[in-house]
LOFIZA-255185 format. One record per residue (C-alpha): chain; residue in one letter; y, z, x. Coordinates in steps of 0.001 Angstrom, whole numbers, plus 524288, in hexadecimal, padded with zeros to 5 digits. Layout:
(site 'A', 'a', (Y, Z, X))
...
This chain:
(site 'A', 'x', (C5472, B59C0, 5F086))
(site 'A', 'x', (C5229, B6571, 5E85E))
(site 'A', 'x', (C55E5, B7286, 5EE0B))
(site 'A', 'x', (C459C, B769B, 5EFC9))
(site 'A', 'x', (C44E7, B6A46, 5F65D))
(site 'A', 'x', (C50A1, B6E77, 5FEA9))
(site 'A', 'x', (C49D6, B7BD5, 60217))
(site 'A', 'x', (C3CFD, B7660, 6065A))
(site 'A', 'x', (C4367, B6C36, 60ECE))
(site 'A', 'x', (C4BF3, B7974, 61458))
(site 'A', 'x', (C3FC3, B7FF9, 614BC))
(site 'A', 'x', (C3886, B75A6, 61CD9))
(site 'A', 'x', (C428D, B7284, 62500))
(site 'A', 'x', (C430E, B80B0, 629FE))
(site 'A', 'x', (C34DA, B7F87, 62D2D))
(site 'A', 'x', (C2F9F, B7F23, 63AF8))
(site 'A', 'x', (C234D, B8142, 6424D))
(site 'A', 'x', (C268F, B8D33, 6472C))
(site 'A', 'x', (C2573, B8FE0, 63702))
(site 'A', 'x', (C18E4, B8CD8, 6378F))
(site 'A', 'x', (C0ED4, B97E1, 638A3))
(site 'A', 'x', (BFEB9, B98BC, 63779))
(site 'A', 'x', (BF914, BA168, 62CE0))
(site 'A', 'x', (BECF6, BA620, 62F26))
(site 'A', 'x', (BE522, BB2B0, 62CE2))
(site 'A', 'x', (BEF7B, BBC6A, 63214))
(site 'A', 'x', (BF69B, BBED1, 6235C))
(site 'A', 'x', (BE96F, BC0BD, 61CC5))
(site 'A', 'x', (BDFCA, BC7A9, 6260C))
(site 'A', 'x', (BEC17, BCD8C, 62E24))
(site 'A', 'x', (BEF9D, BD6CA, 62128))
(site 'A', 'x', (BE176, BD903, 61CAE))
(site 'A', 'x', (BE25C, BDF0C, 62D9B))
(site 'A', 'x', (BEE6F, BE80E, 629E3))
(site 'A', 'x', (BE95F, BEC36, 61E20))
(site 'A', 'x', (BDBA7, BEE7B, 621D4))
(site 'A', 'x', (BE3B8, BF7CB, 62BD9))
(site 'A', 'x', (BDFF1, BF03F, 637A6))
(site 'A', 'x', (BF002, BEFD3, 63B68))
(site 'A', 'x', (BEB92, BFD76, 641ED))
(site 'A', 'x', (BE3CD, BF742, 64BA5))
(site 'A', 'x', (BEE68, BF76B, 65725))
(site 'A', 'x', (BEF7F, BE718, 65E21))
(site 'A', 'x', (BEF40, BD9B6, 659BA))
(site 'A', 'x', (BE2AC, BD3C6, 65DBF))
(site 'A', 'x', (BDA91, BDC65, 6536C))
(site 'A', 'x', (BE28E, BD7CE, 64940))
(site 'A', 'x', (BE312, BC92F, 64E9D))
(site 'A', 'x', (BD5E5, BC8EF, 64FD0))
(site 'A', 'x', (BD306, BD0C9, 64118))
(site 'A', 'x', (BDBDE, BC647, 6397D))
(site 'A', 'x', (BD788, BBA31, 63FE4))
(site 'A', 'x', (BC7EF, BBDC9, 64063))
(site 'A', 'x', (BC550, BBDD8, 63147))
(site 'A', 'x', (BCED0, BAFC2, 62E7C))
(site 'A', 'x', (BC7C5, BAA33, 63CA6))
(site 'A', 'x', (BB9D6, BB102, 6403F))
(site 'A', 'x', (BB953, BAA69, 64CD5))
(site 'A', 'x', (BB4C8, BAF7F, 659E8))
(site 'A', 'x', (BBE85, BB5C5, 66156))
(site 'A', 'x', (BC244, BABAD, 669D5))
(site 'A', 'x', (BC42F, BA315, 65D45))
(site 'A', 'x', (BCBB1, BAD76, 658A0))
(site 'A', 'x', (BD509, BADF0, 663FC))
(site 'A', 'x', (BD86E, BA0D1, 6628C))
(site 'A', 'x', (BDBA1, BA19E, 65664))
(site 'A', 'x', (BE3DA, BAC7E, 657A6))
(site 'A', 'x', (BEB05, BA496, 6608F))
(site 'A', 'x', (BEBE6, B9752, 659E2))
(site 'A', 'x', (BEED1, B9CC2, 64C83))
(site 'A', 'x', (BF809, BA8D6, 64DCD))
(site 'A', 'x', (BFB3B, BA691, 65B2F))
(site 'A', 'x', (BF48B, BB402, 661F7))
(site 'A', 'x', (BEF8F, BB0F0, 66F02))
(site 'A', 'x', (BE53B, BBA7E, 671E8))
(site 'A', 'x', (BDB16, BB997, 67D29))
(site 'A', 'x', (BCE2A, BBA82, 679B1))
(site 'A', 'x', (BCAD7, BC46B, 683FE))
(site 'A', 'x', (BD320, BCEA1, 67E5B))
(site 'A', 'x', (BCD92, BCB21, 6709C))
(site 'A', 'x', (BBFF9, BCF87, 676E1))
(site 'A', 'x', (BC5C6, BD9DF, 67CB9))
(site 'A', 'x', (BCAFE, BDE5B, 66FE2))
(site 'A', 'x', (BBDF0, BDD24, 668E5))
(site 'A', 'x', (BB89C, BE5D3, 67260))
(site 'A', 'x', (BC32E, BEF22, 6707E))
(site 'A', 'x', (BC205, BEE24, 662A2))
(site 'A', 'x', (BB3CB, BF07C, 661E3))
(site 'A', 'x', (BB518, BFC13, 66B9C))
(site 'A', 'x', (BBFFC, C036B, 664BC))
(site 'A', 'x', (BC784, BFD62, 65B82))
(site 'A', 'x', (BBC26, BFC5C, 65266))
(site 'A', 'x', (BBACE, C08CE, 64CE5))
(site 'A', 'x', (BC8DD, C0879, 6483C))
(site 'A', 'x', (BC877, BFA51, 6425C))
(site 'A', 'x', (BBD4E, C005E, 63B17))
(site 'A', 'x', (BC385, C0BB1, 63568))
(site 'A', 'x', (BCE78, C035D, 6324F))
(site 'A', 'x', (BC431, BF9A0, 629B8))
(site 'A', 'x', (BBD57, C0556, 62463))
(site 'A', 'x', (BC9A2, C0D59, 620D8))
(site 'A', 'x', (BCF51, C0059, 61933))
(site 'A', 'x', (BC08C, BFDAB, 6128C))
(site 'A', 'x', (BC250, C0C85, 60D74))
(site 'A', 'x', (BCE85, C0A89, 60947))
(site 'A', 'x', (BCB7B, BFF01, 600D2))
(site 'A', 'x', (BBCA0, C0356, 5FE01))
(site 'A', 'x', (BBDD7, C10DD, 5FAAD))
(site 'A', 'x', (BB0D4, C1957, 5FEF8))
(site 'A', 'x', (BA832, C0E05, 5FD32))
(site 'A', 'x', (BACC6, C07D0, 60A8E))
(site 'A', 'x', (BA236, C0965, 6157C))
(site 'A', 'x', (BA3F7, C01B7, 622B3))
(site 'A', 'x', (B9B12, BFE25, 62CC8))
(site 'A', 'x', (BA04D, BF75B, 63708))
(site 'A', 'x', (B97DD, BF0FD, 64302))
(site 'A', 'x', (B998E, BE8B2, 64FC2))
């Protein structure tokens, strides 16, 4: 046995399923979040629900079982609604100057937003 071969078998012996992890839209979307600026948006569930809406457009029960098959985030789908309505009642304005202030940065002077409900 050569010593690579000697190494992998090392390598897979070490292995177990507590090794074993699921990938899913968290390394992509979750660092297009921070660097959108989004990271200043105090709580998990915004960013939860943020990352796993563009990989998984489902409705928001969907979503919630997702969350908690996949990375293991048990939410309850009342306090998602709850959230929503929070969001859309004052959170908003400050995810949208967030969005608009990164679309300036990137755009320049041509950047215009509208944003609607």
């Amino acid at each position: 046995m050569s010593g690579q071969d000697e190494l992998v078998d090392l390598t897979v012996q070490s292995l177990s399923s507590s090794s074993i992890g699921t990938v899913g839209p968290e390394p992509v979307f979750g660092r297009i979040y921070g660097f959108i600026g989004f990271g200043a948006i105090d709580g998990e569930l915004f960013r939860h629900l943020a990352v796993s809406r563009p990989a998984f457009p489902l409705s928001k029960l969907k979503t919630v079982e997702y969350l908690y098959r996949y990375p293991g985030v048990l939410l309850d789908i009342d306090r998602v609604y709850r959230f929503l309505d929070k969001l859309k009642d004052s959170l908003k304005p400050f995810i949208e100057k967030i969005a608009f202030k990164h679309a300036k940065k990137h755009l320049g002077d041509t950047a215009g937003v509208v944003f609607q409900i």
